[in-house]
C-alpha positions in Angstrom: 46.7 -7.0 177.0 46.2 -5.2 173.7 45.3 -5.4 170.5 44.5 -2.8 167.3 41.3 -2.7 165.6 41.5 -0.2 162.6 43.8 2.5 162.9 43.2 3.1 167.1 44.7 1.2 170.0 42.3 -0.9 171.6 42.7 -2.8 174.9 41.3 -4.6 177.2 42.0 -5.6 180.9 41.4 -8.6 183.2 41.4 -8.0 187.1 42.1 -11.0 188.7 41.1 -11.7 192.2 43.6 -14.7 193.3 47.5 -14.1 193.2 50.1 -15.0 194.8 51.3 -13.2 197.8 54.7 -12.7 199.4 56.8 -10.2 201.7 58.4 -7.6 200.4 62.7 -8.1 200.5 62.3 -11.5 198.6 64.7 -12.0 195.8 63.0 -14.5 193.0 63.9 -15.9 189.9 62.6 -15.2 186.1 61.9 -17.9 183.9 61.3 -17.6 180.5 59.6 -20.4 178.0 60.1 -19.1 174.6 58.2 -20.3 171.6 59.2 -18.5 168.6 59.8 -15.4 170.0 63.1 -13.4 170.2 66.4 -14.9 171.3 67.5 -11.2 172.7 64.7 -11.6 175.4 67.2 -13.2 177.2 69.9 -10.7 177.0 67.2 -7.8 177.3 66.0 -9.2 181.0 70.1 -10.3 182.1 70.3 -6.1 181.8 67.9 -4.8 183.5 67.2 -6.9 186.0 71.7 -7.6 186.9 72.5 -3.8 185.9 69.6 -1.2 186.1 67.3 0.4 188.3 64.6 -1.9 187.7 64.5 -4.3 190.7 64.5 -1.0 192.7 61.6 0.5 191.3 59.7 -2.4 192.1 60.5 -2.7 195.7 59.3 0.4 196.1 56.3 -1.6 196.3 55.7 -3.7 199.8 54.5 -6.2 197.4 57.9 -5.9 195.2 60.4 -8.6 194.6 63.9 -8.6 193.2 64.1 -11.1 190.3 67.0 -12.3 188.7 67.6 -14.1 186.0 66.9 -17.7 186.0 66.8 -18.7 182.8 65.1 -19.0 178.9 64.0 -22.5 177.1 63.7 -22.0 173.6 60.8 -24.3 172.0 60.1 -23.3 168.6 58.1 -26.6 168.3 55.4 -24.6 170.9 54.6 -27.2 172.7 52.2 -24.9 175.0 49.6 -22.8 173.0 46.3 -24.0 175.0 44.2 -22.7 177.0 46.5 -19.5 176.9 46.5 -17.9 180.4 45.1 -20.9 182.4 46.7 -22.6 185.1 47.2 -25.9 182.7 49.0 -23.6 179.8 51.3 -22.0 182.9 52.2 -25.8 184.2 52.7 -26.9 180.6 55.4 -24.2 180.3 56.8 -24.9 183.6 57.0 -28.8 182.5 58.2 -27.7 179.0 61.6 -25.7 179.8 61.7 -28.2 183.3 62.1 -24.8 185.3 63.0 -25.5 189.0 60.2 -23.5 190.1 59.7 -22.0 193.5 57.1 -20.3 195.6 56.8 -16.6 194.4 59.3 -17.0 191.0 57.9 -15.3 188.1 57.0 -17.1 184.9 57.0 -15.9 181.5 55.8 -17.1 178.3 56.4 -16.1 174.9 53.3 -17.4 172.6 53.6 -17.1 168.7 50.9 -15.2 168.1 50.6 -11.6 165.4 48.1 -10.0 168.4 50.5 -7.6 170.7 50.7 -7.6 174.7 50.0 -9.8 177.1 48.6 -10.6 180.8 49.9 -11.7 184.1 48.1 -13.4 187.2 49.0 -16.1 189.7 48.8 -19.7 189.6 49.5 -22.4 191.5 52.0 -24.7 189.7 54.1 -27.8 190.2 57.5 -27.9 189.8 58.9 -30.4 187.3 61.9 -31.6 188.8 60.7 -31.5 192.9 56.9 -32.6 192.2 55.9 -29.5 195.1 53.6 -26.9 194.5 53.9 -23.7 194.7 52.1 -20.1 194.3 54.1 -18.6 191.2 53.2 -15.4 189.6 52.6 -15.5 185.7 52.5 -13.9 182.8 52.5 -14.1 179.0 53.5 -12.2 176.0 52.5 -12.7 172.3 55.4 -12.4 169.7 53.8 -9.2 167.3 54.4 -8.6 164.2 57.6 -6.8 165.4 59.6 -8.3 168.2 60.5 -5.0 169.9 57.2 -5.6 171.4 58.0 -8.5 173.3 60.9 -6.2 175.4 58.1 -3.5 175.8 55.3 -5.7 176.7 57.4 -9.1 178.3 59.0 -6.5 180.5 55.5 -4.4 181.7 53.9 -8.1 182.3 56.8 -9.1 184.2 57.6 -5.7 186.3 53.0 -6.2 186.8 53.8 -9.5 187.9 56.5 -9.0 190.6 54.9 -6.0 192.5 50.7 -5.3 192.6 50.0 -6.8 188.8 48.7 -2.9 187.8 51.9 -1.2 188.0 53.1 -0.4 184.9 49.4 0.7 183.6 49.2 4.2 184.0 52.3 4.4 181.8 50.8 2.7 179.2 48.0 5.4 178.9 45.4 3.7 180.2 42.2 5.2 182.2 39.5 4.5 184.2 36.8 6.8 181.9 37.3 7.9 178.7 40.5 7.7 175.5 40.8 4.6 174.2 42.2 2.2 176.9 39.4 3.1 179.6 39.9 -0.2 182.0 42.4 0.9 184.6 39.6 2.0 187.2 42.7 3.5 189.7 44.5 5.6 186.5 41.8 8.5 186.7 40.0 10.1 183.6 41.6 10.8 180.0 40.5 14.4 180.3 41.1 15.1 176.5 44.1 13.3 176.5 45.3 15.2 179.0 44.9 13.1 182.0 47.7 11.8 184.8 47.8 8.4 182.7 45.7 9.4 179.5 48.5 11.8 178.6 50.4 8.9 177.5 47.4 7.2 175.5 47.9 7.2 171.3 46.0 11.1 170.6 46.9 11.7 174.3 49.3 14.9 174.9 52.9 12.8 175.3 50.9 10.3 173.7 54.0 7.7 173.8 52.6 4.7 175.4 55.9 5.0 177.7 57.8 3.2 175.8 61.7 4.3 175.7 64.8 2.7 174.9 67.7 1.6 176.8 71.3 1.1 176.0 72.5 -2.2 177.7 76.2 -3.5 176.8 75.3 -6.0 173.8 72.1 -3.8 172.1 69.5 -1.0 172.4 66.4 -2.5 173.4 62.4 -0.7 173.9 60.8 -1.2 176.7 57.7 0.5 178.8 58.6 2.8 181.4 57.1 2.3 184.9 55.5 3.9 187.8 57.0 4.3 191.5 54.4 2.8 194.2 54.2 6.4 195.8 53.6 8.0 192.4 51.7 4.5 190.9 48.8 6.6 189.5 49.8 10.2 189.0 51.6 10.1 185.5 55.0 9.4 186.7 56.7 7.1 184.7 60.4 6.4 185.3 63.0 5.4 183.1 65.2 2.5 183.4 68.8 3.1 183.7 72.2 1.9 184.2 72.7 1.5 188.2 75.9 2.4 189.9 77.9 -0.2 191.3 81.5 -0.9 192.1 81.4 -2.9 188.7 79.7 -0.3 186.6 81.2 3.4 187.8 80.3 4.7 184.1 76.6 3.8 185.2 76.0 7.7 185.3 78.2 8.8 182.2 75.9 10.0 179.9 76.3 8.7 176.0 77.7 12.7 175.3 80.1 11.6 177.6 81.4 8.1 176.8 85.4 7.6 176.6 88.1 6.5 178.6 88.1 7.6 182.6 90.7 6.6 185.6 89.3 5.0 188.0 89.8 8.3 190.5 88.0 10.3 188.5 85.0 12.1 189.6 84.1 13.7 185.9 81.1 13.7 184.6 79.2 11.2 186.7 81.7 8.7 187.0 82.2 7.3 190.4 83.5 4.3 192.5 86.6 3.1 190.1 89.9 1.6 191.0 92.6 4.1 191.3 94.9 1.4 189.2 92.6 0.7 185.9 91.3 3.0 183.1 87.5 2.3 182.2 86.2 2.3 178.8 82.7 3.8 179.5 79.9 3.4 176.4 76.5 4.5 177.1 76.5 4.3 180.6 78.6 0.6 180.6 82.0 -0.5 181.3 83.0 -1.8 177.5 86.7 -2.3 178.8 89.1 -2.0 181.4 92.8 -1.8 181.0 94.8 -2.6 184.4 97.5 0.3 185.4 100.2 -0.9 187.4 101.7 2.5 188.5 97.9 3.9 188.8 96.1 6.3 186.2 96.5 9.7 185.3 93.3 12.4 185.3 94.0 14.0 181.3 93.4 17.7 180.8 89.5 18.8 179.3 89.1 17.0 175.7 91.8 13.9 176.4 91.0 10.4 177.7 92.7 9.9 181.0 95.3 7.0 181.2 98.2 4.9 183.0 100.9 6.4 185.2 104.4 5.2 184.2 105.2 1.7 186.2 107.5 2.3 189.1 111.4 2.3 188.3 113.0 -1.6 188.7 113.8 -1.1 192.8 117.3 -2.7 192.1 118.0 -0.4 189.2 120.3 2.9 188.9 119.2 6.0 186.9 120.9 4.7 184.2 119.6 1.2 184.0 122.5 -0.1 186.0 122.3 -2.0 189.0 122.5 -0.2 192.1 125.5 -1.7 194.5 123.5 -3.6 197.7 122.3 -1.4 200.4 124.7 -1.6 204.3 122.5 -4.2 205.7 123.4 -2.4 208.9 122.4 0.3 208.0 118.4 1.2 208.7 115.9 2.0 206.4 114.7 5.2 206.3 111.3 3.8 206.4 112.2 1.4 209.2 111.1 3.6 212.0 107.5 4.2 210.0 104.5 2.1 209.8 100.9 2.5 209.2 98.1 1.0 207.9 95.9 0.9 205.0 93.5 1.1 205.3 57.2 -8.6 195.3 57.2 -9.7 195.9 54.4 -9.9 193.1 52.7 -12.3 194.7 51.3 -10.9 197.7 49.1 -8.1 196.4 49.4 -9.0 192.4 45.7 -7.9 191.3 46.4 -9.5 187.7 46.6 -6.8 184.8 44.0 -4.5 184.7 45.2 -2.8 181.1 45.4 -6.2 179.5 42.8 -8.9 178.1 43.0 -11.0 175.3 42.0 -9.8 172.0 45.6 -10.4 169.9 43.3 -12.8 167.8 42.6 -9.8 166.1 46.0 -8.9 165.7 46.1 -5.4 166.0 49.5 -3.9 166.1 50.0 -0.6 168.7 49.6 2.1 166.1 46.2 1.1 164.7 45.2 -2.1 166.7 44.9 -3.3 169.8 47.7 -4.9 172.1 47.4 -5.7 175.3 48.8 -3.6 178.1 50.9 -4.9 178.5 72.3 3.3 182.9 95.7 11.9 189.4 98.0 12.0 190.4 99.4 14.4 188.0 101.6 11.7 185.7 104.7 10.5 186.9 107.9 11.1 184.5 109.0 7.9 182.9 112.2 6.3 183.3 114.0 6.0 179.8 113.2 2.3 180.5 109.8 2.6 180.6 109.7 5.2 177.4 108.5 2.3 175.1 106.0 1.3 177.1 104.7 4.6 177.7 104.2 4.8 174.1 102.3 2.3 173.6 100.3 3.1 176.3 99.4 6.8 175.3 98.8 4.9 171.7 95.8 3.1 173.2 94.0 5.9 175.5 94.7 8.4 172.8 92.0 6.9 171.0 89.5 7.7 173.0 88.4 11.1 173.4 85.5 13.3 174.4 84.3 16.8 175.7 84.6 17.1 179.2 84.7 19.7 182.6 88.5 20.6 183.5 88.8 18.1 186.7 87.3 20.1 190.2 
């Protein structure tokens, strides 16, 4: 945890010896009591951790988990504000949003407090509803002055919390001698700010903190970036992004890039649509889809792509007439033819070492302390489906952008 004292960034870290422990491949579940904090914090953890990168960079630890989302009390009453970071504040959370709990699950509270950061650990903590005990891993965040702190912060407890509890440290500029955050005893020297993790200390030479932003479908959110568990210590800090998946092909479609794509195409990162619907991608997400019943069309460079004309009525002539029946004696020409179609946190979670409590003081990240914390080529149209076609050119028109002729 963190917090400022005059115009510097002072923080200090706990180590904590007991934490829960686990296997690596477990899939958990995030729980979130918040009292008074920000209502995006929900939305903010739904994106990264159902559409981004960020479960994979923590199972790159043999201690990481994948979370998901399990769910966020609101309790602007805050009911739980004592003995912050103790096992009796954790159970009073648990009690307060009646989580269903279970061995391993992270928990995160939000306290309403100016200081910034937060601190995660293990406890051992009943669950409300089942009365069993289990070994949970923790964490808090204070609210800040400014809530974009509670994405940065909430998220680097919570990513500490389900892989070694240290992870997300040397991103946040700490050290082990020297700078101003010098309590990571793994993150090396700040060497003049110019340290693996000290580079990214306040006066260090990136001097960021790691913190970034992401574009997730409802808002732009900041969060910390984090390290890789073969790179944990040596200044590599990767961002979090959109992650490819066959309900998110735009995952790779850079914001320059954002407009309409077929499903087919292979432009500009896209990748793994349906041949048979047009995707509106925005920033690296899906924003819409529009179904194509006679499949899509790959546009020319500098023109959204967009829907074949539907297939001719089978029972209808050229000129809209209907055709006289078929000689049912008579075989089809494709009668003879046929084919087919084809960490876990728990297990090695050391606590935080970049964070202690000191947000009494309530020093904000630029001057005070806080703690540490993603063609077919088009068919003519029959005059039948002209109208149609219209309308249809009237939509995808819209949306335009630069692209790469189609390879």
């Amino acid at each position: 945890m963190r917090f400022l004292a005059s115009l510097a960034i002072v923080s200090l870290s706990l180590s904590f010896t007991s934490a829960a422990s686990a296997s690596s491949g477990l899939t958990r579940k995030l729980w979130i009591l918040n009292q008074q904090g920000a209502t995006f914090l929900s939305d903010f953890f739904q994106c990264v951790l159902g559409g981004t990168n960020w479960n994979d960079l923590a199972n790159t630890y043999s201690e990481g988990e994948t979370l998901v989302f399990g769910g966020m009390v609101m309790r602007n009453d805050a009911p739980c504000t004592a003995g912050v970071g103790s096992t009796a504040f954790y159970q009073c959370a648990a009690n307060a949003g009646d989580f269903d709990i279970a061995e391993y699950d992270v928990l995160l509270v939000v306290i309403p407090d100016n200081g910034y950061g937060g601190q995660n650990g293990a406890a051992t903590l009943t669950n409300p509803m089942s009365a069993k005990s289990f070994a949970v891993n923790v964490a808090y965040v204070r609210t800040s002055p400014d809530p974009i702190y509670q994405t940065i912060y909430g998220g680097h407890e919570v990513f500490e919390a389900q892989t070694d509890g240290v992870s997300a440290d040397c991103c946040d500029g700490e050290t082990a001698t020297g700078g101003p955050m010098n309590w990571c005893s793994q993150c090396g020297p700040y060497d003049n700010g110019q340290g693996a993790c000290g580079q990214y200390a306040q006066g260090g030479t990136i001097g960021t903190l790691g913190i970034d932003t992401i574009a997730c479908p409802n808002a732009t959110y900041h969060y910390q970036r984090v390290s890789p568990a073969s790179h944990e210590f040596d200044g590599t800090c990767d961002a979090v992004a959109p992650k490819l998946t066959s309900n998110n092909p735009c995952a790779n479609v850079s914001a320059a890039n954002s407009g309409v794509y077929c499903g087919k195409s292979n432009q500009n990162g896209f990748a793994g649509g349906s041949p048979t619907t047009l995707y509106d991608c925005e920033n690296g997400w899906v924003a819409t889809t529009k179904m194509c019943p006679g499949g899509c069309f790959l546009a020319p460079a500098g023109q959204a792509d967009g829907c074949n004309a539907s297939p001719p009525d089978a029972g209808a002539g050229a000129d809209g007439a209907t055709a006289p029946p078929r000689d049912a004696s008579a075989p089809s020409p494709d009668a003879a033819a046929s084919g087919s179609s084809g960490g876990p946190s728990g297990p090695g979670n050391q606590g935080d070492q970049g964070e202690a409590d000191g947000g009494a003081n309530g020093a904000s990240p630029g001057g005070a302390s806080s703690e540490s914390g993603g063609c077919s080529e088009g068919a003519g149209a029959s005059p039948a489906a002209s109208a149609w076609l219209v309308a249809a050119a009237a939509i995808v028109s819209a949306r335009r952008r630069r692209r790469a002729p189609q390879s």
